[in-house]
C-alpha positions in Angstrom: 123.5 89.6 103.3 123.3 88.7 107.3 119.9 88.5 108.4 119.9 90.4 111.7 118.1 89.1 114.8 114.9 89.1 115.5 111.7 87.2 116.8 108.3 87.9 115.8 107.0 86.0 118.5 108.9 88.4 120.7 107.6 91.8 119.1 103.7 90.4 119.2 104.6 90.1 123.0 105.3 93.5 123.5 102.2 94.7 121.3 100.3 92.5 123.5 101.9 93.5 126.8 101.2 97.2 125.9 97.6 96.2 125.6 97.3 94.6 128.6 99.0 97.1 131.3 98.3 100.4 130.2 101.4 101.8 132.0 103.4 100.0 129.4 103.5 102.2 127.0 106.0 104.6 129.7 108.2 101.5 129.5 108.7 100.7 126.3 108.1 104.5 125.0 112.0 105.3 125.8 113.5 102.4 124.1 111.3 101.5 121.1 110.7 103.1 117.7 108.4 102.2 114.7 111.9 100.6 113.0 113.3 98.4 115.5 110.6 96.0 114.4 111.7 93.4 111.9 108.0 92.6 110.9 106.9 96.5 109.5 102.9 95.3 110.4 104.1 95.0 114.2 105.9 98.7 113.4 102.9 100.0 111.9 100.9 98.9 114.8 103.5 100.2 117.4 103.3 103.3 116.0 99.8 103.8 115.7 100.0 102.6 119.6 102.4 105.8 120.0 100.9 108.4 118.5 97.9 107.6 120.6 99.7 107.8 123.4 101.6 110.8 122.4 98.3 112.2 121.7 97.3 110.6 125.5 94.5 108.8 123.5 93.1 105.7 124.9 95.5 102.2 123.8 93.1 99.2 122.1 92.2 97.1 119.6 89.5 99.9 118.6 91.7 102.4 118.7 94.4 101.0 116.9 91.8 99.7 114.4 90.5 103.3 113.6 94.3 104.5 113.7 95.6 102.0 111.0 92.7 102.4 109.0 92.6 106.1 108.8 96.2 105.9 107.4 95.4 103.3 105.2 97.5 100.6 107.2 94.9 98.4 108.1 95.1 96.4 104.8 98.9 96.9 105.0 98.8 94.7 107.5 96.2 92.2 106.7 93.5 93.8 108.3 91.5 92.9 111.1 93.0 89.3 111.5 96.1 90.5 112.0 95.1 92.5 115.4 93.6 90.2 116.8 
């Protein structure tokens, strides 16, 4: 089985991009869903980032935090450390 492309690196980058310029999220919105990332915490944390803004809810690391952890994802994805 083929391994398809990906970078991790690259997916972190846009998390962190969408936390640093608000308007991102109306960038990226169009083009991204939940599976297009290979590593499923950077999906789980997309998501949460789009349903808050779906919800027009403020984007950061609280947020997300509270998000995660309401669903039970937080530990999914290694918790705390991993966000930050």
């Amino acid at each position: 089985m083929k391994i398809p492309p990906h970078s991790i690196e690259a997916e972190r980058w846009v998390l962190w991009s969408i936390l640093l310029d608000k308007e991102g999220m109306f960038q990226v919105s169009p083009l991204l869903i939940e599976a297009d990332f290979y590593d499923p915490n950077n999906g789980l944390i997309y998501g949460a980032m789009m349903d808050l803004f779906t919800r027009n809810k403020p984007i950061d690391i609280l947020t997300i935090r509270e998000h995660l952890d309401d669903r039970q994802n937080l530990e999914k994805i290694g918790g705390n450390t991993y966000l930050i």
